[in-house]
N, C-alpha and C positions, 0 to 999 in steps of 0.2 A: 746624928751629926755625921757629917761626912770626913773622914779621915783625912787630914791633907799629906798623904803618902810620895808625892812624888817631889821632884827636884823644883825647886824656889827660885832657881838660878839662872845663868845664861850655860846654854851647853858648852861641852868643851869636844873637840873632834875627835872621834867619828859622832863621839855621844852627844855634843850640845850642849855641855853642863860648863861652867868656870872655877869660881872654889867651890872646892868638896863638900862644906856645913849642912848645905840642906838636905843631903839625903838620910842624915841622922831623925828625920822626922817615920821615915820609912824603916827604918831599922828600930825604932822603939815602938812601932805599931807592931809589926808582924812579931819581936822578940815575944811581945807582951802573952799572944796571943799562945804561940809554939811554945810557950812554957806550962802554960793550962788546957792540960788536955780534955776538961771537960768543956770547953768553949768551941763555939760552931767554925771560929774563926774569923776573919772580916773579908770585908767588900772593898776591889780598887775602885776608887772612882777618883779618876777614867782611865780608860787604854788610851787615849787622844786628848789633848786639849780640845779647846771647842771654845765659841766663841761666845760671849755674856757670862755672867759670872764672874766677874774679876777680881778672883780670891787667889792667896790673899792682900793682894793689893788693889789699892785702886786705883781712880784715873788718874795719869794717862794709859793706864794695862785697859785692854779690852777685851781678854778671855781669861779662862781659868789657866791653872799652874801645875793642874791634879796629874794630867797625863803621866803615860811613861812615855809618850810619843808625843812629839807637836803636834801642833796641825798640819804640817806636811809630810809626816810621819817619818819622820828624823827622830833615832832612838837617843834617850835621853840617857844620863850615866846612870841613872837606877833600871834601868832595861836590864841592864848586864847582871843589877842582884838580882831581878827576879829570873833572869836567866840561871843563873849561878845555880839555886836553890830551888828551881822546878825543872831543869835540865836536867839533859843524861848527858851530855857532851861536858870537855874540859872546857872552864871561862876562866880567861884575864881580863879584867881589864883597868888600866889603871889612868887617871887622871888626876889634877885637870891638867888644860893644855902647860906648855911650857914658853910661853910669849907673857912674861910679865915688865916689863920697861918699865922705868921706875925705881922699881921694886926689891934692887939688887941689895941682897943681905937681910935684905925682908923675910921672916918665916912663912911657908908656904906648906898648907897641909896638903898633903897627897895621899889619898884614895887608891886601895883597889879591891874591886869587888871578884871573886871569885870563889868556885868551888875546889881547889885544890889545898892539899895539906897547909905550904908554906910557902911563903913568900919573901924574896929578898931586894930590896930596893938599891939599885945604885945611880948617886948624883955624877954625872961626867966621869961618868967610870968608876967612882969610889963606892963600896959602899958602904950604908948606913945603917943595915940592920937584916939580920932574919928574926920573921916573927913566924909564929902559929896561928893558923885562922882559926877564928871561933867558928861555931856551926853556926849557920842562920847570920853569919854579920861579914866582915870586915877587918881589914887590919889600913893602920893608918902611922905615917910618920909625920912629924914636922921639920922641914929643913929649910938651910935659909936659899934663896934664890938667887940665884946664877944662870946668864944663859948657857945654851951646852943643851943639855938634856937630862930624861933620867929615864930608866929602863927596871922595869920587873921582870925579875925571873920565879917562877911557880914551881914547887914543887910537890912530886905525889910517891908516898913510898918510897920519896931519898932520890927517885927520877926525878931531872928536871922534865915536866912537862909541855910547859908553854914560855914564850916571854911575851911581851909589850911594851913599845917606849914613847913617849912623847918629847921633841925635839923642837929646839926655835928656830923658829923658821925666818923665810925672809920676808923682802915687801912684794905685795900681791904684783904678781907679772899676767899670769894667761887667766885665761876662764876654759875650765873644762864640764863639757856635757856629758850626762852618763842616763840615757833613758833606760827605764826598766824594761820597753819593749822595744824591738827594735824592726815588728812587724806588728802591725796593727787592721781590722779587718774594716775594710772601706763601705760598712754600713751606715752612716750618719752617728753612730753612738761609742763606738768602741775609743780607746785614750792610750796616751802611752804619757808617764808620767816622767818627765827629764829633770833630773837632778843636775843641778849648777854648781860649778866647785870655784874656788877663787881657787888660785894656788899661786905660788914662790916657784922663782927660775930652777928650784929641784921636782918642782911638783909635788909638791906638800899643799895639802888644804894649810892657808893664813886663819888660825881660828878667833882671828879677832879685826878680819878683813869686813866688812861693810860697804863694798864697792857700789854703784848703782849697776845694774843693767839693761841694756835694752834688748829685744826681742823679735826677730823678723823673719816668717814664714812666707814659704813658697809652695805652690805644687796642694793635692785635695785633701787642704784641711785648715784645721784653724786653732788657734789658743784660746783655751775657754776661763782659763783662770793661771795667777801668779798667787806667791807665799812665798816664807821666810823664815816661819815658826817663831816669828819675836813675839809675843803677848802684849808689846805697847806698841808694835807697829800701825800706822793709821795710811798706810799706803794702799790705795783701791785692789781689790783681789779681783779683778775685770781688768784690766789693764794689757801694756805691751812692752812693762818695764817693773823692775823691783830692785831693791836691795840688797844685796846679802844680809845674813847675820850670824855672826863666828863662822863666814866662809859658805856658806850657804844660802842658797835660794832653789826656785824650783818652777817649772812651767809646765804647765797641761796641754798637749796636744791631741784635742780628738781627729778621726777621720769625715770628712763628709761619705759623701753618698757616691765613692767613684774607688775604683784602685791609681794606683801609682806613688812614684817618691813624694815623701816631704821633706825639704830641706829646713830646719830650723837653726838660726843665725844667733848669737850674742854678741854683743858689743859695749865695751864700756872704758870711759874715757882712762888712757894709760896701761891700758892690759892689749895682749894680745888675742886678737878676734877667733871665734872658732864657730865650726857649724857641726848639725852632724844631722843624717837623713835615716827617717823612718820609714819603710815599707809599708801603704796602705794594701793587702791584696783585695782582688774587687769579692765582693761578698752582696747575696740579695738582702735588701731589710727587711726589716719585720712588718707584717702587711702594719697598714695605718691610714687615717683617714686623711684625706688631701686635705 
């Protein structure tokens, strides 16, 4: 049987996750496992979502939920344990986001995963607690909600190490692009993968933004696919327009067969528009048959 290790949930930003609960599935799988040292260990499945499979829901979900990554490889808030606990570097991270409307005076569990001693949580300044991390887990509070924020401070050896916060944000104002490359080789196959941010007049990703977007290239190249990372999204991944989801989307731009800029455009009704341009350099292809 395949372990359902990974987050159930909607992400919260940067991770993708919303409330915290599911990743208690992942922290009693691996516990189980680091406590029996004569056992082999287990299997993630998967680094990625991936589409079929619609565990464990079904329709309208049209891929699996196993990932630690979506499908557009947007890290999920259990990225950060398996960070935590197969890293050498120091991890915070603490979620979910802090945009709950509604909700106010409502308890809201908050999460963080990390490799350091301890941890101390503060709501709008106050705070609510130093704990001890357990090895292999987590520490978690429940407080009630208020907008404002809340912030972790980590500590190692009585040093603070690290902090992390998540703040409320405002209503979705711009759309920012952020490609991973920002030169790509003008063989017909090379891509640079643009990551789409909703964000609020401070430039905060809205992580429960949803905007539509549209999508318009210029100059030698083309968009060969759109994503979202939602698992019940049914929006064409061939397209020249997506959704966000908790403030995210994402567009594929390969090069043709030539050098020069590409400008790639987003646009979506009530946000401010932005572009931003990729460098094809010219490069020979791979021989192939006409």
């Amino acid at each position: 049987m395949r372990p359902q290790i990974a987050q159930h949930l909607p992400r919260s930003l940067p991770s993708r996750g919303g409330a915290a609960e599911a990743p208690q599935l992942t922290l009693a799988w691996w516990t189980t496992y680091v406590a029996r040292p004569w056992t082999a260990g287990g299997f993630v499945w998967t680094g990625f979502d991936y589409r079929g499979e619609p565990t464990p829901y079904g329709w309208p979900c049209i891929s699996s939920h196993f990932g630690i990554m979506d499908t557009c490889g947007f890290p999920k808030d259990n990225f950060y344990y398996y960070q935590s606990w197969w890293g050498s570097e120091p991890v915070l991270h603490l979620f979910p986001h802090w945009n709950w409307a509604g909700k106010e005076g409502q308890e809201i569990e908050v999460w963080c995963h990390t490799n350091l001693d301890r941890v101390e949580l503060f709501v709008n300044g106050a705070s609510v607690g130093l704990q001890e991390v357990p090895r292999d887990s987590h520490v978690v509070w429940r407080v009630p909600y208020a907008p404002g924020g809340i912030r972790a401070r980590g500590f190692r050896g009585g040093e603070l190490i690290s902090t992390d916060t998540r703040e409320t944000t405002g209503a979705p104002a711009a759309i920012v692009l952020v490609p991973d490359r920002a030169t790509i080789a003008g063989d017909g196959e090379d891509v640079s993968l643009v990551e789409v941010r909703i964000v609020d007049a401070a430039n905060r990703v809205v992580p429960t933004a949803a905007n539509p977007v549209t999508f318009t290239l210029t100059g030698p190249g083309t968009i060969i696919g759109v994503g979202n990372g939602d698992p019940s999204c049914h929006e064409p991944d061939k397209a020249q327009q997506r959704s966000a989801f908790n403030g995210l989307c994402m567009a594929i731009v390969q090069a043709s067969k030539a050098g020069g800029p590409v400008v790639l455009s987003a646009t979506s009704p009530g946000l401010r528009a932005v572009q931003v341009t990729i460098d094809c350099t010219p490069a020979t292809p791979r021989p192939s048959a006409p």
